[in-house]
DRENDO-1510 file (C-alpha; in Angstrom, 1 decimal, always signed):
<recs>
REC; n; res; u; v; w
REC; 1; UNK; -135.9; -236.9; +25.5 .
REC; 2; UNK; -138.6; -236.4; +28.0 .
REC; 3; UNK; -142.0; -237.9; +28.2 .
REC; 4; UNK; -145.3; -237.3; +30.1 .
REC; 5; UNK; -145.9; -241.2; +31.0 .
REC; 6; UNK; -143.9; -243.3; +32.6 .
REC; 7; UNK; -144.8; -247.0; +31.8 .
REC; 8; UNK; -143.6; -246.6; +28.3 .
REC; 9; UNK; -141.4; -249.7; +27.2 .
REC; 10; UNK; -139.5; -248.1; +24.7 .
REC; 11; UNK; -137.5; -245.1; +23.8 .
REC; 12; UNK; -138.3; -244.3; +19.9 .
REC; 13; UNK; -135.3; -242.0; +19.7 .
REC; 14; UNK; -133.2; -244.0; +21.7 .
REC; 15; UNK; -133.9; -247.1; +19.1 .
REC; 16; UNK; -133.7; -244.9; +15.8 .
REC; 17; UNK; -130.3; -245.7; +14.0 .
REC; 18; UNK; -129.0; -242.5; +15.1 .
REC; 19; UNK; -128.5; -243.4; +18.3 .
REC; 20; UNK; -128.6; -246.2; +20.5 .
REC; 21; UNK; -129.9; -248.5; +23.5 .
REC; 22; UNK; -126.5; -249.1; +25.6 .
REC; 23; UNK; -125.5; -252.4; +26.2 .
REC; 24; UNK; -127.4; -252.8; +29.6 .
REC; 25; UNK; -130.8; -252.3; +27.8 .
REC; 26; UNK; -133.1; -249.3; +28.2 .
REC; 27; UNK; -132.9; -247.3; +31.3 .
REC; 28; UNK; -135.3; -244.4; +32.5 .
REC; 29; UNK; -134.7; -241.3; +34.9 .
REC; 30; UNK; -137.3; -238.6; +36.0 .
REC; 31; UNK; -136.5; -234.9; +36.2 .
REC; 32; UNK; -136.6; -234.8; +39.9 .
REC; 33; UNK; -134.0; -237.6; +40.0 .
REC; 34; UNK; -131.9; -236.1; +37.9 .
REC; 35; UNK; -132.2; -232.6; +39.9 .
REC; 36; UNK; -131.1; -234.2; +43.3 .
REC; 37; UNK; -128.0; -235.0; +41.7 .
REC; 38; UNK; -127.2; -232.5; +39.1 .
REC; 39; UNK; -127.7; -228.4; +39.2 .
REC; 40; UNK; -128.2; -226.4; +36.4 .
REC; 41; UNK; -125.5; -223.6; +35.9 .
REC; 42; UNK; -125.5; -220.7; +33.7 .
REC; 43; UNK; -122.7; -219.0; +32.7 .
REC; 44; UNK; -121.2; -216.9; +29.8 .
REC; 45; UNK; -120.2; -218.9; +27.0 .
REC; 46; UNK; -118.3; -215.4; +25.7 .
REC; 47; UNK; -118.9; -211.5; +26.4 .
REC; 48; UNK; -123.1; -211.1; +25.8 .
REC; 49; UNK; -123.6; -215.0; +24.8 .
REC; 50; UNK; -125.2; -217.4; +27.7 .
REC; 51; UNK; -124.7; -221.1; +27.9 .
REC; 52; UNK; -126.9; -223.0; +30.2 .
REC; 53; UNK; -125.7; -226.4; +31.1 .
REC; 54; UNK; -126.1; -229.5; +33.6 .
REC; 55; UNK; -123.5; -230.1; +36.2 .
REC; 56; UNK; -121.9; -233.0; +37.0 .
REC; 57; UNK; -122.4; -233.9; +32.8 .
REC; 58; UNK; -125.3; -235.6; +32.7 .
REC; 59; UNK; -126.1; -237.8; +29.1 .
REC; 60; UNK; -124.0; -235.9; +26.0 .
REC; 61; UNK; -123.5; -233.5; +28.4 .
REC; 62; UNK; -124.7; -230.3; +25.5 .
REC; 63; UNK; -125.4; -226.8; +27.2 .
REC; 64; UNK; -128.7; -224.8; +25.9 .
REC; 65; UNK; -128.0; -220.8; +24.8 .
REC; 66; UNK; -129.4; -217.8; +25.9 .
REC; 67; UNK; -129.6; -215.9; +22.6 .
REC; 68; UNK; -130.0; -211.8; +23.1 .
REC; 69; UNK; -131.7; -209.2; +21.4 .
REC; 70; UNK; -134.8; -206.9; +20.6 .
REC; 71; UNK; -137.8; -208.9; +21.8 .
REC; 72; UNK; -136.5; -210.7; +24.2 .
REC; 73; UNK; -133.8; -214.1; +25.1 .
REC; 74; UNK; -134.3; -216.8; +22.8 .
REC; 75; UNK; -133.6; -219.9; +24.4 .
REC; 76; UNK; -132.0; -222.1; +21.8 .
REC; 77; UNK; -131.9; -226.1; +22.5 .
REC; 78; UNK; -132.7; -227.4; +25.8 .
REC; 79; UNK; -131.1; -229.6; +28.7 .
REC; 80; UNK; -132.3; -232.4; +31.0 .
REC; 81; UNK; -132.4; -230.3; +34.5 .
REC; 82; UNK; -134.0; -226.8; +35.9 .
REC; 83; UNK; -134.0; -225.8; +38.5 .
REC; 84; UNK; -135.2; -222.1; +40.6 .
REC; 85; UNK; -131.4; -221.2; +41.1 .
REC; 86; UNK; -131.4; -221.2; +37.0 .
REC; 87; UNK; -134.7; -219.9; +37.1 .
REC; 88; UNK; -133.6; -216.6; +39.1 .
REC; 89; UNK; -130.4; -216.3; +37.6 .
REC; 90; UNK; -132.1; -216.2; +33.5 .
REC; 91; UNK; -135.0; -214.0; +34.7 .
REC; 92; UNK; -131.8; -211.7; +35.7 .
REC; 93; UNK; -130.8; -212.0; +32.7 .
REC; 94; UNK; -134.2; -210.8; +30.8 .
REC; 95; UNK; -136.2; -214.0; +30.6 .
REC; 96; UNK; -137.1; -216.3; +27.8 .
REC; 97; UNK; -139.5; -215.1; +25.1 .
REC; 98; UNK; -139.3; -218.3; +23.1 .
REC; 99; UNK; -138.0; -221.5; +22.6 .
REC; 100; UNK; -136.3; -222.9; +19.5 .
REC; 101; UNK; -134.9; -226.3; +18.8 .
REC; 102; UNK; -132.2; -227.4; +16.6 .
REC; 103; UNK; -133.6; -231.5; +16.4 .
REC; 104; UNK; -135.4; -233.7; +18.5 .
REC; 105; UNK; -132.1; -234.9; +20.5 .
REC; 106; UNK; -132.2; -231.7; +22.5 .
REC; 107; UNK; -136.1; -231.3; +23.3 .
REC; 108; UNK; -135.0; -232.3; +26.4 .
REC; 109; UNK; -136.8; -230.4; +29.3 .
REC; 110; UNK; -138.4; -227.9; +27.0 .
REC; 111; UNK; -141.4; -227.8; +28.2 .
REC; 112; UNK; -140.6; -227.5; +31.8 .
REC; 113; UNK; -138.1; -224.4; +30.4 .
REC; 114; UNK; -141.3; -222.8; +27.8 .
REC; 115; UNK; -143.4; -222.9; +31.2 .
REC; 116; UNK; -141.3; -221.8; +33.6 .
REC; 117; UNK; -141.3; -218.5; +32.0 .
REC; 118; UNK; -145.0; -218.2; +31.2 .
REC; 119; UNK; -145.3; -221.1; +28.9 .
REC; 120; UNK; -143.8; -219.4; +26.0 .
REC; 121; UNK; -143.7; -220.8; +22.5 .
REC; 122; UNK; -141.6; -223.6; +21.3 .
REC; 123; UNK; -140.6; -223.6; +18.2 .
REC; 124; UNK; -140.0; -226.8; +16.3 .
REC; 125; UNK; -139.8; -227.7; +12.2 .
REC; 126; UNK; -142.6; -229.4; +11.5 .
REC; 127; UNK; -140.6; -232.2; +9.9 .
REC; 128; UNK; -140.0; -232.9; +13.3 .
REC; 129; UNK; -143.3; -233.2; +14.2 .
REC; 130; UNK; -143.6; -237.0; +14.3 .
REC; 131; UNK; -140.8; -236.7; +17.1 .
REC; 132; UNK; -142.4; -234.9; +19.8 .
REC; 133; UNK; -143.2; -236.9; +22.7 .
REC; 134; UNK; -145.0; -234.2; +25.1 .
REC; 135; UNK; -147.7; -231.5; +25.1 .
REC; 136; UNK; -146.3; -228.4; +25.1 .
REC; 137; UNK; -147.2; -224.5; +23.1 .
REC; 138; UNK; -145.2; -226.5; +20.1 .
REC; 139; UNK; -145.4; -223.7; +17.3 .
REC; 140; UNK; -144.3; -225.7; +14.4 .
REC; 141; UNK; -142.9; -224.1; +11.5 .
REC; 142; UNK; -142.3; -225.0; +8.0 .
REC; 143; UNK; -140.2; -223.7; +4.8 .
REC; 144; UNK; -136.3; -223.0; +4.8 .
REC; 145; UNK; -136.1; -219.7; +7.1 .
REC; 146; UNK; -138.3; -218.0; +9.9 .
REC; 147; UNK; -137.3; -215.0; +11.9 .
REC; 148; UNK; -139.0; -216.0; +15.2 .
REC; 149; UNK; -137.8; -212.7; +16.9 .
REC; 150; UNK; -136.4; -209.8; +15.9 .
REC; 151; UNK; -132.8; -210.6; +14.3 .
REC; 152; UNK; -133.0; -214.4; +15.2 .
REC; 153; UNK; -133.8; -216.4; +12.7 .
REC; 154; UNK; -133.7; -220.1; +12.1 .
REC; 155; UNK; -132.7; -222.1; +8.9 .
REC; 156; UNK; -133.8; -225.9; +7.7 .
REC; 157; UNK; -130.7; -227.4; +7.0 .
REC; 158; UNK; -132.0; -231.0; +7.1 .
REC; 159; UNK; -128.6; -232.5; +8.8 .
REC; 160; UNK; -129.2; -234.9; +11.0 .
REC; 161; UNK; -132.6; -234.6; +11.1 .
REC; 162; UNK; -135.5; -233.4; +8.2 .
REC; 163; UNK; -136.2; -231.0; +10.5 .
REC; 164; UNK; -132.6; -230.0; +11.8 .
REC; 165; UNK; -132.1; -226.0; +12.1 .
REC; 166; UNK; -129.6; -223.6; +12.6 .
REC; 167; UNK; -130.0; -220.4; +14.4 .
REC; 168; UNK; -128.8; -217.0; +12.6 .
REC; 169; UNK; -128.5; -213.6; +14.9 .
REC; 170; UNK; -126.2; -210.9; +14.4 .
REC; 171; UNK; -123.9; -211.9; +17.5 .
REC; 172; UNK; -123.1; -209.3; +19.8 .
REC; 173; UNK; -120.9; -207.7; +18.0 .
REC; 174; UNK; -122.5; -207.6; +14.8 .
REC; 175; UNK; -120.5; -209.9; +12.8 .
REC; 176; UNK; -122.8; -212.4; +12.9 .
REC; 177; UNK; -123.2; -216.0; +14.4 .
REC; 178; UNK; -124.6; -219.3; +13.7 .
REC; 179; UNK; -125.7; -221.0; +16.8 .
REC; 180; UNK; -125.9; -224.8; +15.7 .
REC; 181; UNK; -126.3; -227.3; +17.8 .
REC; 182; UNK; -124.4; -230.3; +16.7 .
REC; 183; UNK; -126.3; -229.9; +13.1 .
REC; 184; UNK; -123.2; -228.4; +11.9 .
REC; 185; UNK; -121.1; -229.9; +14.2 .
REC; 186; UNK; -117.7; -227.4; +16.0 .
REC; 187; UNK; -114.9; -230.3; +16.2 .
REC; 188; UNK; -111.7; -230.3; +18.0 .
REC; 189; UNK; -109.8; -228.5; +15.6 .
REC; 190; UNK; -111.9; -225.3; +16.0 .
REC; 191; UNK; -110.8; -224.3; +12.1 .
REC; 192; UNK; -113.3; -226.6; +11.1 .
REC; 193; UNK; -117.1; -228.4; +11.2 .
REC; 194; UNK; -118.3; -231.7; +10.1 .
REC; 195; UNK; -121.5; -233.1; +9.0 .
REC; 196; UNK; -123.3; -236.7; +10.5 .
REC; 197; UNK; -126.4; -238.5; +9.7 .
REC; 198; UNK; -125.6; -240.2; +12.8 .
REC; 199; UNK; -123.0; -239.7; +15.3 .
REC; 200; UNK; -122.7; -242.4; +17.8 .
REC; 201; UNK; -122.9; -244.8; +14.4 .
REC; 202; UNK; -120.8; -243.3; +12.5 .
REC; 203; UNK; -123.5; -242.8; +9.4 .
REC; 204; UNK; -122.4; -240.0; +6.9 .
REC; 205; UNK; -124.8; -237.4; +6.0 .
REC; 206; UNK; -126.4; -237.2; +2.5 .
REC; 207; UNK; -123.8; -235.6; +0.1 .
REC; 208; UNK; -127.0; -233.7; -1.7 .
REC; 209; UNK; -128.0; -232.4; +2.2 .
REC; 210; UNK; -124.8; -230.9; +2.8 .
REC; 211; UNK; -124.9; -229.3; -0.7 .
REC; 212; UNK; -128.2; -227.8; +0.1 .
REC; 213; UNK; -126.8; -226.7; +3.6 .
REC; 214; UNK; -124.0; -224.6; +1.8 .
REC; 215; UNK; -126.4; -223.1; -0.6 .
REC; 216; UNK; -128.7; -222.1; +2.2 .
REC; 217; UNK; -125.8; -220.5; +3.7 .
REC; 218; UNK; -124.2; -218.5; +1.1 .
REC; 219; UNK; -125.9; -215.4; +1.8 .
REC; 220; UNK; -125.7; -215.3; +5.5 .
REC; 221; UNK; -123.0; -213.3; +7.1 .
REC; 222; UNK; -121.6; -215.1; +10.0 .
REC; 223; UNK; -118.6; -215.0; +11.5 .
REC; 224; UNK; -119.2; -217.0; +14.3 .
REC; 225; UNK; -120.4; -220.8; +14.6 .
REC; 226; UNK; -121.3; -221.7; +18.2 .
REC; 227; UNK; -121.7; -225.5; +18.6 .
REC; 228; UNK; -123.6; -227.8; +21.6 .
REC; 229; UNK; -120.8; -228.2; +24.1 .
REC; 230; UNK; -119.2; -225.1; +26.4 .
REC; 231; UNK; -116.1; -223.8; +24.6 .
REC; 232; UNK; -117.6; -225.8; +20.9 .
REC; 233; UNK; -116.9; -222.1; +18.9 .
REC; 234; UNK; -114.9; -221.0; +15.8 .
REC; 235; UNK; -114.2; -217.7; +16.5 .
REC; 236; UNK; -113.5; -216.5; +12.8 .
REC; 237; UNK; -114.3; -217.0; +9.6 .
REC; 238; UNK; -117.0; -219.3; +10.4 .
REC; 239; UNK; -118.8; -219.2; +6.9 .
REC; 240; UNK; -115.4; -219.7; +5.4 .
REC; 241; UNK; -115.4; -223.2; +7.6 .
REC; 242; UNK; -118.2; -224.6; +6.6 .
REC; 243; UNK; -117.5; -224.2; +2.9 .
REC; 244; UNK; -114.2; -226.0; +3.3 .
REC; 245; UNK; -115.8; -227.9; +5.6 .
REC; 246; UNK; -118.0; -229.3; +3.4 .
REC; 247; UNK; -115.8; -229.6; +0.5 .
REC; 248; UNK; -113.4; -231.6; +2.7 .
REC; 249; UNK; -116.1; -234.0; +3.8 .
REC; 250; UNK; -117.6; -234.6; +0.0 .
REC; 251; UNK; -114.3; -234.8; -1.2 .
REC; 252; UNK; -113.2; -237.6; +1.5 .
REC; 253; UNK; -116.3; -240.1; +0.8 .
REC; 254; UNK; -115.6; -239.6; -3.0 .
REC; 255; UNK; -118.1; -237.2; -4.0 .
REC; 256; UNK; -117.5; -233.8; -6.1 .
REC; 257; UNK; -118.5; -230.9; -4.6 .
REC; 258; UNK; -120.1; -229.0; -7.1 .
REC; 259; UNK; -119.0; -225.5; -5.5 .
</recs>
């Protein structure tokens, strides 16, 4: 997470239970530092899809998502680093209308991304509100679902986060796809997804959250799920994962799962 001062003595999301200060205490960074080191590449994450990521790894190490279609690239999540080469190579690529944020982990360099391509609006749950640490054009939203461009539309899960979102669009080839930050989380076996309250700690999410996150779902045709990470992508029958995902994970910490 970025912020616009720097003699702050404390990192709020860096001392939430989710995550953590490392062992060495609390360090701090600038983007320019960051930049000499690192470069920002973009590359396709599969035929018409976008990833945008940092290079060497830099933090998690989770790539943003250029997200096609009528209206414009939706850029969904953010990274540390940007830089012109990026710059030139998205413009390419048709731009960024907007901005949209799966939780506050990933705000990352938003701001420097929403006004690098004429300050175009951010979009952010306004559960998530008390989380933001910069001035921006934040456009929070509220409710369950909002189509912020045409066929893109985000959905309140409340994983991870009160405000943490998923991102529906009809993929490119129409089968549909769930962009989804680590909110529902892609794991190693690709079959599947899991569900954290906190990851680095190890905290299970709420057994009535991930309830409400398969209800929400039900009725949304995806076939797809693309995660934070390059190469983080069930390739078929996505909603089918997540139910059994689900079920799996309620069953394992002892809980029916009602569906």
């Amino acid at each position: 997470m970025q912020f616009d001062r720097v003699e702050l003595h404390e990192c709020p999301i860096c001392t939430d239970e989710r995550q953590y200060v490392g062992r060495g205490g609390q360090r701090w960074t600038t983007v320019a530092e960051v930049s000499a080191s690192h470069r920002t590449v973009v590359r396709e994450e599969y035929p018409g899809l976008w990833g945008i990521g940092t290079e060497p790894t830099f933090a998690i190490g989770q790539r943003a998502l250029l997200v096609p279609g009528d209206g414009g690239n939706l850029l969904w999540d953010s990274i540390t680093t940007i830089d012109d080469a990026a710059i030139a190579r998205v413009t390419e690529l048709g731009g960024v209308s907007a901005v949209a944020l799966s939780h506050p982990h990933y705000y990352s360099a938003m701001v420097e991304w929403s006004e690098a391509f004429g300050d175009v609006p951010i979009y952010v749950h306004e559960s998530d509100r008390a989380w933001l640490p910069r001035a921006g054009n934040i456009r929070t939203w509220s409710g369950d679902s909002l189509e912020i461009l045409p066929g893109r539309t985000l959905i309140n899960t409340r994983v991870h986060f009160a405000g943490g979102s998923v991102l529906h669009w009809p993929g490119t080839d129409g089968r549909g796809a769930l962009c989804t930050g680590d909110i529902v989380q892609v794991v190693s076996d690709r079959r599947w997804v899991s569900f954290m309250y906190s990851y680095p700690n190890l905290i299970p999410e709420h057994p009535d959250t991930i309830r409400r996150t398969v209800a929400l779902l039900e009725n949304v045709a995806f076939e797809r799920i693309v995660g934070a990470w390059w190469d983080r992508v069930v390739e078929e029958d996505a909603h089918g994962a997540v139910v059994r995902s689900a079920r799996r994970y309620l069953e394992h910490i002892g809980v029916t799962p009602g569906f």
